[in-house]
C-alpha positions as CSV (number, residue, x, y, z in Angstrom):
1,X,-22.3,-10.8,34.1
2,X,-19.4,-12.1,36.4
3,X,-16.9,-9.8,37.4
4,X,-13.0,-10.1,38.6
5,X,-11.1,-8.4,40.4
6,X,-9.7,-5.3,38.8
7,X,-6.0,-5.7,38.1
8,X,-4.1,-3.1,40.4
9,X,-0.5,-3.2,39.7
10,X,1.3,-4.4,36.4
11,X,2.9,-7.4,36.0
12,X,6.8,-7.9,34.5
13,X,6.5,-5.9,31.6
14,X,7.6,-7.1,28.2
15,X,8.6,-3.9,27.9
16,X,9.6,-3.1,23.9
17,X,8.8,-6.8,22.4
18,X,10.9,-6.7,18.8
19,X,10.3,-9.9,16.4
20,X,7.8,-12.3,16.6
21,X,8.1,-15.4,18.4
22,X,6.3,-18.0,20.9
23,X,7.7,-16.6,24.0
24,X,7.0,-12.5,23.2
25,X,3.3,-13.7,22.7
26,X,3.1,-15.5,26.1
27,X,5.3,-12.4,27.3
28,X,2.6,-9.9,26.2
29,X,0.1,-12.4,28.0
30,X,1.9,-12.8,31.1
31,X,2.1,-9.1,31.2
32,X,-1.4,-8.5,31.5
33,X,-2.0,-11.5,33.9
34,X,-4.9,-12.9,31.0
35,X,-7.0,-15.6,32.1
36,X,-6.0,-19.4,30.4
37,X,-8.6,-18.9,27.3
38,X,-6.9,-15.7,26.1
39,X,-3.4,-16.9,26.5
40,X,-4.6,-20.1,24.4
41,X,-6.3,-18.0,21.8
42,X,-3.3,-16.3,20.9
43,X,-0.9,-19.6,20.8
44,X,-3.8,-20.6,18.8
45,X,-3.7,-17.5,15.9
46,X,0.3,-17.3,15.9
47,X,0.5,-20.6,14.8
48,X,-2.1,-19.7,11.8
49,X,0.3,-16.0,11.6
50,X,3.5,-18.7,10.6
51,X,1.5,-20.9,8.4
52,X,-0.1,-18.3,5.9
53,X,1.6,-16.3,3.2
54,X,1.3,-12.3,2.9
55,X,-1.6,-11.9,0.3
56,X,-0.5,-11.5,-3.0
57,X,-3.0,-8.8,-4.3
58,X,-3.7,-5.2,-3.6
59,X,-0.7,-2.5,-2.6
60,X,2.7,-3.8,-2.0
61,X,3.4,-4.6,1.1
62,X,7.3,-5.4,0.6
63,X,8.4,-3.2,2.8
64,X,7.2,-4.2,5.8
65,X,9.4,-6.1,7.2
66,X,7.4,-7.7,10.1
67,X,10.6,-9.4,12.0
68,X,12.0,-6.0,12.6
69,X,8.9,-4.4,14.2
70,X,8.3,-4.1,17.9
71,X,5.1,-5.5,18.8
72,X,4.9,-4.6,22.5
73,X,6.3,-0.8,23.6
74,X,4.7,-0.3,27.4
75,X,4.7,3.4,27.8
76,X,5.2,2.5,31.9
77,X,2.5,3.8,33.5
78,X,-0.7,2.8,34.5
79,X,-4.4,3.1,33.3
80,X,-5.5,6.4,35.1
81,X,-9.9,7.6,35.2
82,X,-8.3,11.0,36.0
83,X,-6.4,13.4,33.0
84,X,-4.3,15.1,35.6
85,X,-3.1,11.1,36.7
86,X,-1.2,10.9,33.5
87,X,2.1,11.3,33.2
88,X,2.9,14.9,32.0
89,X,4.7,14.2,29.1
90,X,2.4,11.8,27.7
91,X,-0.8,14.5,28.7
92,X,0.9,16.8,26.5
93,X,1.4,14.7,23.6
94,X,-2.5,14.2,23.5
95,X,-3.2,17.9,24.4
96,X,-1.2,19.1,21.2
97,X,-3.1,16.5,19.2
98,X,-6.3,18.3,19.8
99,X,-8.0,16.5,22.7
100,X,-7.7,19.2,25.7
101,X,-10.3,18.9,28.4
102,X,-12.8,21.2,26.8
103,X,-13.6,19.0,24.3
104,X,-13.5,16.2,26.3
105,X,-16.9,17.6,27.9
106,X,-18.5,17.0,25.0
107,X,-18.5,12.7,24.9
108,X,-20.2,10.6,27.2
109,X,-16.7,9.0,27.6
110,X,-12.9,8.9,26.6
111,X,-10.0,6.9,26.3
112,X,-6.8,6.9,25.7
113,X,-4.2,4.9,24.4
114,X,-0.1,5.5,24.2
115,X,1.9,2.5,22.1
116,X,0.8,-0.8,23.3
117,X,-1.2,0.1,26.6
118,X,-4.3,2.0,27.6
119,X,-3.2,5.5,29.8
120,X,-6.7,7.1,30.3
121,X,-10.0,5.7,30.2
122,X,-13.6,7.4,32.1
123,X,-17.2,7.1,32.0
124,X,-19.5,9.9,32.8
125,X,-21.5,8.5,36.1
126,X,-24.7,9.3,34.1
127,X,-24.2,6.5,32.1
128,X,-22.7,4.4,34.5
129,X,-25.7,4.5,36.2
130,X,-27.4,2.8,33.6
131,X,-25.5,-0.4,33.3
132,X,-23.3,0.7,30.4
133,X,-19.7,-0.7,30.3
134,X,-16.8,1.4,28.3
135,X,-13.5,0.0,29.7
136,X,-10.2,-0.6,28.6
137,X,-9.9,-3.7,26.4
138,X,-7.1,-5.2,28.6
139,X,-9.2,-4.3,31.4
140,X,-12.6,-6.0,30.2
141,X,-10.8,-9.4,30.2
142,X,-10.5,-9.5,33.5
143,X,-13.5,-8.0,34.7
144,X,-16.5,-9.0,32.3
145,X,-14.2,-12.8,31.2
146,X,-17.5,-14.1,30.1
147,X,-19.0,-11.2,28.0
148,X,-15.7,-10.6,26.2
149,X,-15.1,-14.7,25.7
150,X,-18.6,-14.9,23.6
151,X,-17.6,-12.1,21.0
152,X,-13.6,-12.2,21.2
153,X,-12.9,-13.2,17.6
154,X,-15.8,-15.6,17.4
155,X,-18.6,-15.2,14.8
156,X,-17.7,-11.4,13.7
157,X,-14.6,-11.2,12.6
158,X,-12.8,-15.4,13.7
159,X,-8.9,-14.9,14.4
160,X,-8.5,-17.2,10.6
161,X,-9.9,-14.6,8.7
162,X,-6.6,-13.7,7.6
163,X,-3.1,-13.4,8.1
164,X,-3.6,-9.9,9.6
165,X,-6.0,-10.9,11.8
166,X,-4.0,-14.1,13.1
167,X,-1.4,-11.4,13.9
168,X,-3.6,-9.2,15.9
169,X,-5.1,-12.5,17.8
170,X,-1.6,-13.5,18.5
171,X,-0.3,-9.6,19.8
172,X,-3.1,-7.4,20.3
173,X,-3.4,-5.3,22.8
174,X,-5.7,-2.0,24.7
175,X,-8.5,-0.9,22.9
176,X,-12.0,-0.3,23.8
177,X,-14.5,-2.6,24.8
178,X,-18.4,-1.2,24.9
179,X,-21.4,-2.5,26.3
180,X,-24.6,-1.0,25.7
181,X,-27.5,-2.6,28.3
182,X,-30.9,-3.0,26.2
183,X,-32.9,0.3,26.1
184,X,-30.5,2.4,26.6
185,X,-29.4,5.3,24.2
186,X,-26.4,6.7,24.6
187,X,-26.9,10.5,23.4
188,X,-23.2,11.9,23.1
189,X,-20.8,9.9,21.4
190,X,-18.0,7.5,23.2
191,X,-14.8,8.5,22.2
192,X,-11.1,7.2,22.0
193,X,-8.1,8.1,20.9
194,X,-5.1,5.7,19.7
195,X,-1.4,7.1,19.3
196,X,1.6,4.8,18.0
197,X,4.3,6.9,19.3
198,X,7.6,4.3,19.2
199,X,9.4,4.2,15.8
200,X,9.4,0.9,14.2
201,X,6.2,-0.5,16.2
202,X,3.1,-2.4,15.7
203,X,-0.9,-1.1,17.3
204,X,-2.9,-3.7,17.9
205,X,-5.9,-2.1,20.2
206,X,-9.1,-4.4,19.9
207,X,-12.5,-2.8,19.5
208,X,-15.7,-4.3,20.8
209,X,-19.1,-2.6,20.8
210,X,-22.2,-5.2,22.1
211,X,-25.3,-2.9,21.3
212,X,-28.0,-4.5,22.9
213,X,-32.0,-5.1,21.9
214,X,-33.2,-1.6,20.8
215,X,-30.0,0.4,22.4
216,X,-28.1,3.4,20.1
217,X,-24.2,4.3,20.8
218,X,-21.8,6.6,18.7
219,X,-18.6,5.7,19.2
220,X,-15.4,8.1,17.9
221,X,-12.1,6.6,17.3
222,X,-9.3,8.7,16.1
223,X,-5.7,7.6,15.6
224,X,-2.1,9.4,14.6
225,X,1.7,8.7,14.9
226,X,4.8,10.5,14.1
227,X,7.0,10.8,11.2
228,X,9.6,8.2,11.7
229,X,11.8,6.6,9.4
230,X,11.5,3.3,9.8
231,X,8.2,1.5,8.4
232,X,5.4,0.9,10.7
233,X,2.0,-1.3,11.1
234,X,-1.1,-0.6,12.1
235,X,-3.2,-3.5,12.8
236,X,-6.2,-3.3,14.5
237,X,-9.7,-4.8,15.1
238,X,-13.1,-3.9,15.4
239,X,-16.0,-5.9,16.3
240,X,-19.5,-4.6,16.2
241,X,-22.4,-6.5,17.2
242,X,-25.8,-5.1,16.6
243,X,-28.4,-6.6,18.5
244,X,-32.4,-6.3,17.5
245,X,-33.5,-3.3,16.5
246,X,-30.4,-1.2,17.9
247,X,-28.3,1.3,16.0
248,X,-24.8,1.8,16.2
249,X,-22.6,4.9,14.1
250,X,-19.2,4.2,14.5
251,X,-17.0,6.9,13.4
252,X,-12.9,7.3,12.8
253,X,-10.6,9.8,11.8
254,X,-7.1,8.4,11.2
255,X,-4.2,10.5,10.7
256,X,-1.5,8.2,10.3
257,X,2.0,9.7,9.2
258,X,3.5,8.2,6.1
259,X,5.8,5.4,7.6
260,X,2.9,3.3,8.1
261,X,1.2,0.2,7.0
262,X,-2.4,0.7,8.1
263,X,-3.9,-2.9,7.7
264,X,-7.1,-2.6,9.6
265,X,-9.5,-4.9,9.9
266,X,-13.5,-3.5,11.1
267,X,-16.8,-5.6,11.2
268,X,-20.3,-5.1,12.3
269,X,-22.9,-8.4,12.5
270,X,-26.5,-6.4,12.5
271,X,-29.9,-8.6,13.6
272,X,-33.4,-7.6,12.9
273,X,-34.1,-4.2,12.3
274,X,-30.6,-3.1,13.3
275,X,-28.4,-0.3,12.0
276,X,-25.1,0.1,11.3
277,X,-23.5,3.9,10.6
278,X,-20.1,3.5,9.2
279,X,-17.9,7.0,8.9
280,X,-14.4,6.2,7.7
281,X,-11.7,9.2,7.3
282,X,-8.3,8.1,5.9
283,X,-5.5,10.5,5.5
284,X,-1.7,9.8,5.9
285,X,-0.1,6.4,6.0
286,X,2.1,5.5,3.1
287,X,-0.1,2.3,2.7
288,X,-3.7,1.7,3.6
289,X,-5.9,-1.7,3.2
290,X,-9.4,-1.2,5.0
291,X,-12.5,-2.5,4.3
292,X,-15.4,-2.4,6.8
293,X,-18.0,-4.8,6.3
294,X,-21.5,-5.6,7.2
295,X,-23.1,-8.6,7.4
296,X,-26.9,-8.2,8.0
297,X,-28.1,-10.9,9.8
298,X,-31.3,-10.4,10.4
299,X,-34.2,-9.3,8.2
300,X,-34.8,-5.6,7.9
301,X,-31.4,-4.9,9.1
302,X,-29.6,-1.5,7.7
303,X,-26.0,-0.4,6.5
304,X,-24.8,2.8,5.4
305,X,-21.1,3.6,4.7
306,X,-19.6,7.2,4.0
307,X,-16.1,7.3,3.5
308,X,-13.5,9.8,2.0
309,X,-9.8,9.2,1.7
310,X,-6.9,11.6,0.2
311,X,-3.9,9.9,-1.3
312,X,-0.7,12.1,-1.7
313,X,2.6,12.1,-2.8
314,X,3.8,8.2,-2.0
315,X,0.9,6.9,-0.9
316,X,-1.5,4.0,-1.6
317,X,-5.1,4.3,-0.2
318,X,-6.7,0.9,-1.0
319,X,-10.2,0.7,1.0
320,X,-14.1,0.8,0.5
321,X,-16.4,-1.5,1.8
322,X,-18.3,-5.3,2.0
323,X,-21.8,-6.0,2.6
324,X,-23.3,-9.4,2.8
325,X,-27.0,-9.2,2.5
326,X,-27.9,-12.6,4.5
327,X,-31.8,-12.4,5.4
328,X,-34.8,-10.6,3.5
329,X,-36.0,-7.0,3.4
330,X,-32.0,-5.6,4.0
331,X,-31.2,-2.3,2.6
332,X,-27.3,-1.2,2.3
333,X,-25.8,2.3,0.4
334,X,-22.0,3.5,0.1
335,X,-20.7,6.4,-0.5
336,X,-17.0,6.9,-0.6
337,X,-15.1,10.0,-1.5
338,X,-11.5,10.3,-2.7
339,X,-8.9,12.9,-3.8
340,X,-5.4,12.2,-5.1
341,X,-2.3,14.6,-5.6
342,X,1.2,14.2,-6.2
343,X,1.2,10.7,-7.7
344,X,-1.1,9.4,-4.7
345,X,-3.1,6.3,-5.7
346,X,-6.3,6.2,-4.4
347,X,-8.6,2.2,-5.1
348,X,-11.8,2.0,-3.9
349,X,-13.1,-1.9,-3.5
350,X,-16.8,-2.4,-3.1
351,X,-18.0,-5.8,-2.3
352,X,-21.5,-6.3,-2.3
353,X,-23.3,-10.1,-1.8
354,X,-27.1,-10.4,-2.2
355,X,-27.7,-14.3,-1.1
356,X,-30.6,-16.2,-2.2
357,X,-32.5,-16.0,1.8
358,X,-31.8,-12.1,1.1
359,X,-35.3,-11.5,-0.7
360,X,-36.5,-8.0,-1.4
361,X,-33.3,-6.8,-0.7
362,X,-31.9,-3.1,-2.0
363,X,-27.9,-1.9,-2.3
364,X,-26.5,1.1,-3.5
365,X,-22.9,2.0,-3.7
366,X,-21.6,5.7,-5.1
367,X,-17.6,6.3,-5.8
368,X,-16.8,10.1,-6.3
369,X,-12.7,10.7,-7.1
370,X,-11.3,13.4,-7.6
371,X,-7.7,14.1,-9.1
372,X,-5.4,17.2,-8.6
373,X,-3.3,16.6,-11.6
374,X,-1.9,14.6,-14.4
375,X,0.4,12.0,-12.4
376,X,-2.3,10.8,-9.6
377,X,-4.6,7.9,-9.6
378,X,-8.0,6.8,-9.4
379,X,-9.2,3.2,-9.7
380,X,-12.8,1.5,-9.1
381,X,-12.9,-2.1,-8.6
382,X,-16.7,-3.1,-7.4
383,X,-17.8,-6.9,-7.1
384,X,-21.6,-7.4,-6.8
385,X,-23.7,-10.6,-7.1
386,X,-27.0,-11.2,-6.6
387,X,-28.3,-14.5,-5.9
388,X,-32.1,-14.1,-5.9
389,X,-34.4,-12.7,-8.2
390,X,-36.6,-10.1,-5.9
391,X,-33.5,-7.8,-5.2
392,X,-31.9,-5.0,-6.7
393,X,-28.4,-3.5,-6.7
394,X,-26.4,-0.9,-8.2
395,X,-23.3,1.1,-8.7
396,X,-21.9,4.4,-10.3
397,X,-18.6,5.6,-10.1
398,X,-17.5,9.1,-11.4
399,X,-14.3,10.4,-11.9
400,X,-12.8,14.4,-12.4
401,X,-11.0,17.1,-12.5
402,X,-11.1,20.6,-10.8
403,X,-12.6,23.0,-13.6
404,X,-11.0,26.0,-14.5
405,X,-14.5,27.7,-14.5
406,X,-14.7,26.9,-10.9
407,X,-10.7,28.2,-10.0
408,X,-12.2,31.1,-11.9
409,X,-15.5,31.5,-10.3
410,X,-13.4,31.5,-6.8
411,X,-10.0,33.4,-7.9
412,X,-12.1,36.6,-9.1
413,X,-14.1,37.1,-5.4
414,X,-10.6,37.2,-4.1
415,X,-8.6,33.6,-3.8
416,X,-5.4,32.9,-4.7
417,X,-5.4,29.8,-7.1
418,X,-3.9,27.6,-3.5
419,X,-6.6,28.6,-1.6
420,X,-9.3,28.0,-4.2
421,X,-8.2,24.6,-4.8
422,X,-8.5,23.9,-0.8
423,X,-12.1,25.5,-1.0
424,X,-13.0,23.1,-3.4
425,X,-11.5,19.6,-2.0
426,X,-13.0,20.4,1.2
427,X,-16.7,21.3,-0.2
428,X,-16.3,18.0,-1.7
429,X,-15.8,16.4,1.5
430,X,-18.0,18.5,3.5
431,X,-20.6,15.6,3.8
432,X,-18.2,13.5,5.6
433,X,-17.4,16.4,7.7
434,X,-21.1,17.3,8.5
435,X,-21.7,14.0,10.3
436,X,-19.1,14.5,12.6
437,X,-19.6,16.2,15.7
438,X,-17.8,19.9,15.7
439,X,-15.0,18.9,17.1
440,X,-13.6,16.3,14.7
441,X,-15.2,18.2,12.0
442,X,-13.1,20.8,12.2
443,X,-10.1,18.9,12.7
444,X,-11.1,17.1,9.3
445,X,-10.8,20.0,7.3
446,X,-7.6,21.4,9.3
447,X,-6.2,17.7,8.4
448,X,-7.1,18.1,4.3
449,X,-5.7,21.3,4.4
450,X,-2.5,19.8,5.8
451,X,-2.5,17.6,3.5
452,X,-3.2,20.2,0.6
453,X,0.2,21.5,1.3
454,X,1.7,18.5,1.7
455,X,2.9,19.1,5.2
456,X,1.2,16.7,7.3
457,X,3.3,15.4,10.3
């Protein structure tokens, strides 16, 4: 793999980039000095960004009024390996979110980003050692050009997918790229964390994770931004590519306030006898479209999705999952959880293809929902097809309310009727919670019972 020079100094900076035209994309790629093929490629998507419509099903989406967002906001400073190089107000901004250096001992890596730009980013040498790259997105163009060219936006998730995804092509920017070298096993998770901080803004950190032949990662994402006023938009990317016989569990906790659009786009291509772990948690944002999807290349590949979402007062949580069974002896299940209060909305969509070279092929998918009371939503809207004759699939979906026996059961050992309802919610999402490391886990459940009260920030 060739590598460049490591970029050293910023260039001009765009600065805060508000509305979307020709010159504040190649602003945002002069900024970051970006090789010919990069600046092209985002030419390339904003022309597809002006020629496609907003799609017309799902949540509204009316309110976002994408020519008053800011799609650049530098946080001016520079991408630092060690915590006590960042700037001290930005350090404390991630320290009161949770991420103090204690429990940054526990991942093999972290990263940070603040806005539009990467601020802290560092590989333990252990795995260093071993060939495996975890760099800054920005950072990875310039340094592996070729690696990141062959699975920018090419056969995982391609820049025309849709109009969300010709907007991030056109303005993304940070995120995480990971290579995993073959062999290798990565045994404590990578980790990341993304805050949108500037009122009015657009994310757009990329995601990359190249697990190669018979190499394991665990990757932690988790992502936040304050209550503002104006409307926001989340719109990132995430690009998984599982080589033979590797296994990847990608894992994210996002805690978006209420002023946001979180339009996220996620992807994994798995080959022979790969795995892919999806664990999804989705609380806050007044409007959320996510659908992680699978596509299993190669035969014997694996998918397994556990998700859990909580819809509150104002909110729309549209997400679930796709799978495209595309070679024989593939296996898939889903399991999504959801909770609504307050008039939230929660939708799960389930997309599952079985194609005719997909042979002996098995998919499950389980919706659980659970509503607080008599003005709050639950919906179910599953698609499966099956195009071969050797292959099963199925689906359930189930849908109720807390019991009195149970508020019962739990008020006369000594709860109030508040604190029996939280019990409940979060032993319903305990087996999202148990898959996460300690750290997040307990987060998690601090987050739902935020969100219990209604006082999430």
């Amino acid at each position: 793999m060739k590598k460049s020079p490591s970029k050293t100094a910023h260039a001009t900076s765009p600065a805060k980039t508000r509305g979307l035209t020709r010159e504040a994309v190649l602003a945002i790629s002069r900024h970051k000095q970006e090789p010919t093929w990069m600046r092209d490629l985002r030419l390339k998507a904003f022309g597809l960004y002006l020629r496609t419509p907003l799609p017309n099903w799902g949540p509204s989406l009316k309110r976002l009024k994408l020519d008053r967002l800011i799609y650049f906001a530098d946080p001016g400073t520079r991408l630092a390996s060690r915590w006590e190089d960042v700037p001290s107000d930005i350090r404390d901004t991630f320290e009161s979110l949770g991420i103090p250096e204690a429990e940054r001992r526990v991942f093999s890596g972290a990263g940070a980003q603040f806005d539009s730009e990467g601020i802290y980013h560092r590989l333990k040498e252990l795995w260093a050692k071993q060939g495996v790259i975890f760099e800054d997105m920005d950072v990875a163009v310039r340094k592996y050009p070729d690696l990141v060219r062959r699975h920018f936006m090419t056969d995982c998730v391609p820049m025309s997918d849709h109009k969300f995804t010709m907007l991030h092509a056109a303005v993304w920017s940070g995120g995480t790229f990971i290579y995993i070298p073959p062999g290798v096993k990565v045994t404590a998770p990578l980790q990341a964390y993304f805050r949108m901080n500037t009122e009015g803004a657009g994310q757009f950190e990329h995601t990359i994770i190249i697990a190669d032949r018979g190499s394991e990662v665990h990757y932690i994402e988790g992502c936040s931004a304050p209550r503002y006023v104006k409307s926001s938009l989340h719109d990132g990317c995430v690009e998984i590519h599982v080589k033979e016989g590797a296994r990847v569990q990608y894992s994210s906790v996002e805690n978006w306030s209420k002023n946001v659009f979180n339009l996220n786009t996620k992807r994994a291509v798995v080959e022979a006898d790969g795995s892919i772990e999806w664990l999804g948690g989705n609380l806050g944002s007044g409007v959320t479209m996510l659908y992680p999807m699978s596509v299993l290349r190669g035969a014997r590949a694996r998918s397994d999705y556990l998700g859990l979402a909580f819809a509150g007062p104002g909110q729309e949580q549209d997400t679930g999952m796709k799978v495209v069974h595309a070679a024989p002896d593939t296996s898939s299940t889903a399991r999504t959880k959801s909770v609504s209060r307050g008039g939230g909305i929660a939708t799960f969509r389930g997309s599952v293809r079985v194609t005719p070279a997909a042979r002996n092929s098995t998919a499950s998918v389980s919706c659980q929902s659970l509503l607080l009371d008599n003005c709050s939503a639950a919906n179910a809207i599953p698609v499966i097809r099956v195009d071969n004759d050797a292959s099963s699939a199925s689906h359930e979906a189930t849908v109720g309310r807390i019991g009195e026996a149970e508020l019962f059961y739990l008020m006369s050992r000594g709860l109030d009727e508040e604190a029996a309802r939280k019990t409940i919610v979060n032993g319903f999402f305990e087996p999202v919670a148990r898959r996460l490391p300690l750290e997040y886990a307990v987060e998690l459940n601090r987050l739902v019972e935020l969100e219990m009260e209604a006082s999430v920030i």
